[in-house]
C-alpha positions in Angstrom: 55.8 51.6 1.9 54.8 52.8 4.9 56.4 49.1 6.7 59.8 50.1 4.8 60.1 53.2 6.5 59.5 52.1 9.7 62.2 49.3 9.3 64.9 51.7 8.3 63.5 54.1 10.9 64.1 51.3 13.6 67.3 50.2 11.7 69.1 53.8 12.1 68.3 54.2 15.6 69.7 51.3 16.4 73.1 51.8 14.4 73.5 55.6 15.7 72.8 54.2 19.3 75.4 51.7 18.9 77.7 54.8 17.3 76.9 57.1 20.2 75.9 59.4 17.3 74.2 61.7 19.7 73.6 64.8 17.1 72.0 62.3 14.3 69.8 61.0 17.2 68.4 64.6 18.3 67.7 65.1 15.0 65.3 61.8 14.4 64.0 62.3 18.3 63.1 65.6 17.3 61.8 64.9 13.5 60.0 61.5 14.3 56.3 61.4 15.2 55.6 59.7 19.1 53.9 56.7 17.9 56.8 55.9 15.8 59.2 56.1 18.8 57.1 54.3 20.6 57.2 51.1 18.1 61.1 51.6 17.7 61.1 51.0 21.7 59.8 47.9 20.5 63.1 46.6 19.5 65.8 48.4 21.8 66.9 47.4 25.2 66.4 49.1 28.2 69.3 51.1 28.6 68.9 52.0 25.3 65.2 53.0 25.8 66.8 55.7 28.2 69.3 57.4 26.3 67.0 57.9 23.4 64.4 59.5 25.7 67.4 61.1 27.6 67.7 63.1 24.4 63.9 64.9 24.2 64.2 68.5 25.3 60.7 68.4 24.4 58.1 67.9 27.7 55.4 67.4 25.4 56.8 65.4 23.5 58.0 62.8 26.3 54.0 62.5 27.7 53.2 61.9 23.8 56.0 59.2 23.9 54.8 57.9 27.1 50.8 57.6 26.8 51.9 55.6 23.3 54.3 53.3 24.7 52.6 49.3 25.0 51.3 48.5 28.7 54.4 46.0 29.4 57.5 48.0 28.4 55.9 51.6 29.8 56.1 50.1 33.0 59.5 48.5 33.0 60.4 51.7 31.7 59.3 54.0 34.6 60.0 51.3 37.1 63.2 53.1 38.3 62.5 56.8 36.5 62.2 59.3 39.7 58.5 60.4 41.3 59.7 64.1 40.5 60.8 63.4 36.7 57.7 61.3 36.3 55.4 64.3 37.6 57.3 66.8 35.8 56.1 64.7 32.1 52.4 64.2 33.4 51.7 68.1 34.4 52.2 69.1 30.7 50.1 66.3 29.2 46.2 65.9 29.1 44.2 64.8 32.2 42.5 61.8 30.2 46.1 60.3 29.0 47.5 61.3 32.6 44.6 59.0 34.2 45.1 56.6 32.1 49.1 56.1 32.4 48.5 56.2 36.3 46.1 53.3 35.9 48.8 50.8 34.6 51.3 52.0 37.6 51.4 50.3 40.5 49.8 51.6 43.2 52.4 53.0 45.2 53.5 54.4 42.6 50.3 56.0 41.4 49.7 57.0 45.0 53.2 58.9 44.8 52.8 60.9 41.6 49.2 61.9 42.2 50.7 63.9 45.5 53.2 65.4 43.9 51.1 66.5 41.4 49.8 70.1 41.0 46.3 69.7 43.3 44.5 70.9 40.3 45.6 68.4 38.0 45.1 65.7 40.7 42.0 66.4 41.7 40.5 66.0 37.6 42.5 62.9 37.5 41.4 61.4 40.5 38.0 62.1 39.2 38.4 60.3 35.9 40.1 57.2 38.1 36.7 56.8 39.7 35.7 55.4 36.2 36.1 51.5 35.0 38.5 52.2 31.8 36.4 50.5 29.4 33.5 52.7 30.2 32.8 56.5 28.6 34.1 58.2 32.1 37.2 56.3 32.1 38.0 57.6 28.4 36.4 60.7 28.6 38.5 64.1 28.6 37.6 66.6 31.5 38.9 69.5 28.7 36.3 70.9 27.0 34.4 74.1 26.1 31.3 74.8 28.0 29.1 77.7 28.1 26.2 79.5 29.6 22.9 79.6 27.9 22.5 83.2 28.7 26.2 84.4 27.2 26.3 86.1 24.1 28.1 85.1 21.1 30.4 88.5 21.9 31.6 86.6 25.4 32.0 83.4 24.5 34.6 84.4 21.8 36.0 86.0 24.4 35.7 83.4 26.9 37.5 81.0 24.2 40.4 83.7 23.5 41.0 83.8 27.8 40.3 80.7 28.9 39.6 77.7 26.5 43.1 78.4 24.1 44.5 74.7 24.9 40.9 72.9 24.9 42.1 69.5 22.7 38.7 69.9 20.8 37.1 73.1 20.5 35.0 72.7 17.5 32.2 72.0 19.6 31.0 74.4 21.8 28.3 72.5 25.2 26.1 74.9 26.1 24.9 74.5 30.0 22.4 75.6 32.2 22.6 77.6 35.9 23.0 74.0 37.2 26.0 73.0 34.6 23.4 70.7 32.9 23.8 69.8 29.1 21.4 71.7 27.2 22.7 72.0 23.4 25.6 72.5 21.2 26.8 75.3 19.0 29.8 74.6 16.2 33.0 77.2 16.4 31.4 78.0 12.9 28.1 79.0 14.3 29.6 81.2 16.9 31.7 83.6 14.2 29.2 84.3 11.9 25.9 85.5 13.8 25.1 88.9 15.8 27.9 89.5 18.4 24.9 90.5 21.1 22.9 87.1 20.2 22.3 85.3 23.2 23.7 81.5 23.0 20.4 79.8 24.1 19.0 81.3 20.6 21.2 79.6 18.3 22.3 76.3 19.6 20.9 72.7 18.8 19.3 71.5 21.9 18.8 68.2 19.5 22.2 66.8 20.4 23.8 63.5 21.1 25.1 62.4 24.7 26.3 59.5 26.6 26.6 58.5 30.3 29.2 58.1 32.4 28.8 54.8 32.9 28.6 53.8 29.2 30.7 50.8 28.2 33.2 52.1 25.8 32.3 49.9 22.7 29.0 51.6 23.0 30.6 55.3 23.0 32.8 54.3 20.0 29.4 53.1 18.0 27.7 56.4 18.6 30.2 58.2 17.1 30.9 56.6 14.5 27.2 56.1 13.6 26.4 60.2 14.2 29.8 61.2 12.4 30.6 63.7 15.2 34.6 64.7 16.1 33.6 63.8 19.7 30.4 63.1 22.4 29.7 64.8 25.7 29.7 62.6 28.3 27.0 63.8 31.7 26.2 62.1 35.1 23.1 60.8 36.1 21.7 64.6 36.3 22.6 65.3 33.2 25.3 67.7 34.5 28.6 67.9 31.4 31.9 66.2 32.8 33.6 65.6 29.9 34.0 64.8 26.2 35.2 61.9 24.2 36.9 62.7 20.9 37.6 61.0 17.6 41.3 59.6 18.4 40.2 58.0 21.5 37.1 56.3 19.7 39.5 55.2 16.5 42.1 53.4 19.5 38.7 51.8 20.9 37.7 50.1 17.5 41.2 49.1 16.7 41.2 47.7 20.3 38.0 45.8 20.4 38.3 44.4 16.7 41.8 43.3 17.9 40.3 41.8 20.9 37.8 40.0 19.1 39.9 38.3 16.9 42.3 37.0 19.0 39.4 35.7 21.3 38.0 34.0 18.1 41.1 32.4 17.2 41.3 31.2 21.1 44.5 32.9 22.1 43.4 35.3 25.0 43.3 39.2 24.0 46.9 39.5 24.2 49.4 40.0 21.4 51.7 37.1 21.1 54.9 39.6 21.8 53.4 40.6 25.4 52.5 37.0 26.5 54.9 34.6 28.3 55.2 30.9 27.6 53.5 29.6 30.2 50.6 32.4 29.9 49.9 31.4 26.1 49.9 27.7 27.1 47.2 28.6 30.2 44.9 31.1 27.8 45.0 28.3 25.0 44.5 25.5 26.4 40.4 25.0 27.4 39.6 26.2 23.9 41.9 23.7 22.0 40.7 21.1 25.0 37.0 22.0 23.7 38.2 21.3 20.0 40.0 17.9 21.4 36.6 16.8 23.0 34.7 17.4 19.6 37.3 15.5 17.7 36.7 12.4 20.3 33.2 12.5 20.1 33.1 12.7 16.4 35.7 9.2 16.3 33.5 7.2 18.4 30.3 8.7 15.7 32.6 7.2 13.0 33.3 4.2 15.1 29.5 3.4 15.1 30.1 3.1 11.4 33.0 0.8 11.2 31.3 -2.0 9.3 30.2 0.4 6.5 33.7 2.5 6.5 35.4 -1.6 5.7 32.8 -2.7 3.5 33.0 0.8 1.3 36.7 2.2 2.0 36.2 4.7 -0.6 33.9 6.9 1.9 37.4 7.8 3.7 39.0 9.7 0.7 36.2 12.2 0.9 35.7 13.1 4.5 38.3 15.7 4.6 37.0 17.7 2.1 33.7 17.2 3.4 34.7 18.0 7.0 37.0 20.8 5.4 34.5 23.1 3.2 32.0 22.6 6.3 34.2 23.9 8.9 35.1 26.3 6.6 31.5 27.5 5.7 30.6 27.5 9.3 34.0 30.3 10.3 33.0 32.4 7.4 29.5 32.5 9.3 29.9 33.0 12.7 33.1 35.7 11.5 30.4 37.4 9.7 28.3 37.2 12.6 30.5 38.1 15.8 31.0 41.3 13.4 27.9 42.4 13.3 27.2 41.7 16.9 30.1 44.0 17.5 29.9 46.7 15.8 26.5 47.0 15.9 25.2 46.3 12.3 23.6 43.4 14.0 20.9 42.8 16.9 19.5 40.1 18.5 16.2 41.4 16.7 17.5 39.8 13.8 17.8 36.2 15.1 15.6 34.9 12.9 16.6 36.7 9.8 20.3 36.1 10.2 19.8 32.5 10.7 17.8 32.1 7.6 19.9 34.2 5.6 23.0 31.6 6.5 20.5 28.6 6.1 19.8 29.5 2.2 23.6 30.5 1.0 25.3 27.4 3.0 22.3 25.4 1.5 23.6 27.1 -1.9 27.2 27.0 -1.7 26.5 23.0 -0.6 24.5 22.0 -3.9 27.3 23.8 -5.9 30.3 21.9 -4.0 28.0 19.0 -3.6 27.7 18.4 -7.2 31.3 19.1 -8.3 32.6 17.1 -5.9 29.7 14.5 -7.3 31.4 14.0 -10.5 35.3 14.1 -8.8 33.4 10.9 -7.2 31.9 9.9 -10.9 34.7 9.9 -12.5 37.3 8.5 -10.2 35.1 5.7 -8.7 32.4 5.5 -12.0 30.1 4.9 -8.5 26.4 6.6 -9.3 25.6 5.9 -5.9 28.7 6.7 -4.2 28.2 10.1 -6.5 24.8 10.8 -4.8 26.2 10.4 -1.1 29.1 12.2 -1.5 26.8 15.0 -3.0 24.0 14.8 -0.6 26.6 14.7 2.8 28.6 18.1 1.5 25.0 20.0 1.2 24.1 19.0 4.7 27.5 19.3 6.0 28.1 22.8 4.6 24.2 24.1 5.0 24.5 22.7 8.6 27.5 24.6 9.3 26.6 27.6 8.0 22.9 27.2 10.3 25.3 26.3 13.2 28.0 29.4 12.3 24.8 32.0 12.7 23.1 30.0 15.5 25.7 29.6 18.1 26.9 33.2 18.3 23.1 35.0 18.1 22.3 32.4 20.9 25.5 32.6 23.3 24.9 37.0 22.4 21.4 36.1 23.8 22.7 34.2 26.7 25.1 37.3 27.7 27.8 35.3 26.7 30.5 36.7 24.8 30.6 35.4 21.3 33.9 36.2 20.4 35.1 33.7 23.1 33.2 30.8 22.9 32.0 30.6 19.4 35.0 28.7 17.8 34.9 25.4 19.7 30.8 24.8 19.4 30.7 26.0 15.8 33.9 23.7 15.0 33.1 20.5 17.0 29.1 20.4 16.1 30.0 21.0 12.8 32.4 17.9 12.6 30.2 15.6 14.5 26.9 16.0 12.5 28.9 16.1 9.4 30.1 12.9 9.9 27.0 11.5 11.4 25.1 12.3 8.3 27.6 11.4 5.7 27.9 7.8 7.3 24.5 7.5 7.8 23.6 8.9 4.0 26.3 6.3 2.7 24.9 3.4 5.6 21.3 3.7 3.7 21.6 4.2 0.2 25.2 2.1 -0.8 23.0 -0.8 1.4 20.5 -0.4 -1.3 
């Protein structure tokens, strides 16, 4: 449903742009959530692009528009937008989405707008820039509510009312010290229904949850998610509050890294296929499938070794594809289930052991099950009682092996400090095929010999 009304969102932009139907258009600019726009940019030219934005009277709305628009077509579309206009949009949006725009800009560019900006609004987003992106101070938002331990619950309603109104999450209120030091959280809920003259110090929950500056981002995203909070102070090495990460940032961060992930998995870089260009996709694929191509050599020359025994008993060859098959296929399900865990935290290196045996039983399972239908497929096909036992005994070790080696290689590269997500694929696939057809020729070598 939801994929419908995009496409006949998309579709009737791009027949009232070719119309000119400037009235219809104002009307779906001015109806049609940011994100949406942003995805119909997607599929519109550059020209195109303009006249669509041309048409927001709506400042807000442009910096919306802008912070959601991909990394490659933001910045072909403010390649040739003036300094000035681009200013005028980032002085009405958040300082964390500001930052964060400036980053993909080139740096003259960058360099430009944050002098033209109001010094204010400069000065917070030069501080955030200090930041890596992927770490808790490069997401963070320097807009938050932040009060004095010794303030009553009287003045910091009143603070809120004067000088907090546009704070982008004020259901938590950080309670500080002299030296602007964390020191406890009150809820908005908390604040409203105690004693106006009851001093802030007395009610908050110095028991709270905080993360440093420095804090890779994946690591921000699993605290929140694990504590169910709306959002996560972020403090310096002192402890002194500099800013907050909320909920929406730490949603884009999961969607991001599992995105990631997965495409590092399947060997294809962390791009999106859309954003690459020919050459890049030929460049980022190429080592992993040149890692697959080196397993499949090495397992021909193990099946070489075997020639005589693949001549004398021909039949071995019409079962070593779905041998070689429900192993590799044993060993992805493992090390997907695995990578996952690794990265989302559901799994630790603290379970090595337990993971691996875990994998070890159910591949050693799921092999006797396949193992002795595909037994009697041999049975009843060949009427072989041998031939039955090696096909049997060859997919329980090659799917128990797999799933040992689908556990084992990722827990061990995580160990290493190597990232699973990348290099997993390639060992997993090309040890799998190897020792799967090591053992089945050698399992077929000793007991058809008999």
């Amino acid at each position: 449903m939801f994929h419908d009304r995009h496409t006949i969102l998309v579709e009737s932009i791009k027949r009232l742009l070719r119309r000119n139907a400037l009235p219809h258009l104002k009307k779906i600019v001015r109806k049609t959530h940011a994100a949406d726009l942003a995805d119909a940019f997607r599929h519109i030219g550059l020209a195109d692009q303009k006249r669509l934005f041309g048409l927001m009277n709506d400042v807000e709305q442009q910096g919306l528009l802008l912070s959601e628009l991909e990394e490659s077509i933001f910045l072909e579309f403010i390649r040739e937008m003036p300094v000035d206009e681009i200013v005028r949009i980032l002085d009405e949006m958040p300082n964390d989405d500001v930052a964060d725009l400036i980053g993909l800009m080139p740096p003259e560019t960058a360099t430009a707008v944050l002098e033209k900006m109001e010094k204010e609004g400069s000065e917070e987003v030069e501080g955030l820039l200090r930041y890596s992106d992927d770490t808790a101070g490069g997401i963070m938002t320097p807009d938050f509510v932040a009060l004095s331990q010794d303030s009553t619950a009287k003045e910091a309603i009143e603070s809120l009312q004067k000088e907090h109104r546009d704070v982008e999450m004020p259901f938590y209120l950080y309670v500080v010290d002299d030296l602007k030091r964390l020191v406890g959280v009150i809820s908005l809920r908390q604040l409203v229904v105690v004693k106006p003259d009851t001093r802030l110090k007395d009610i908050m929950n110095p028991e709270l949850v905080s993360v440093q500056t420095s804090m890779d981002q994946e690591e921000v995203a699993k605290i929140v998610a694990r504590y169910d909070i709306l959002a996560v102070p972020v403090v310096d090495e002192t402890g002194v509050l500099e800013g907050i990460v909320t909920v929406d940032d730490v949603i884009d961060i999961f969607r991001m890294e599992a995105t990631e992930d997965i495409l590092k998995m399947a060997g294809v870089g962390d791009m999106f296929v859309e954003t690459q260009t020919i050459m890049g996709g030929i460049r980022i694929r190429l080592p992993w499938l040149f890692a697959s191509c080196l397993g499949g050599i090495l397992a021909f020359y193990v099946i070489s070794g075997f020639e005589e025994t693949l001549i004398k008993y021909a039949y071995l060859a019409a079962f070593m594809p779905v041998i070689a098959g429900m192993g590799g296929n044993v060993g992805t399900q493992s090390s997907t289930i695995v990578v996952r865990g690794l990265a989302t935290g559901r799994l630790s290196l603290g379970d090595f052991w337990r993971v691996i045996g875990k994998e070890l039983l159910v591949g050693l399972f799921l092999g006797i099950v396949y193992g002795t239908l595909i037994g009697l497929v041999a049975e009843l096909q060949y009427s072989i009682f041998m031939l039955n036992i090696v096909v049997a005994l060859a997919m329980v070790s090659s799917m128990t092996i797999a799933a040992f080696m689908g556990a084992l290689v990722p827990l061990g590269l995580a160990r290493m400090k190597i990232d699973p997500a990348v290099a997993t694929g390639p060992f997993v696939t090309t040890s799998t095929d190897v020792i799967t057809a090591f053992l089945y020729f050698t399992i077929a070598t000793k007991l058809l010999d008999m």
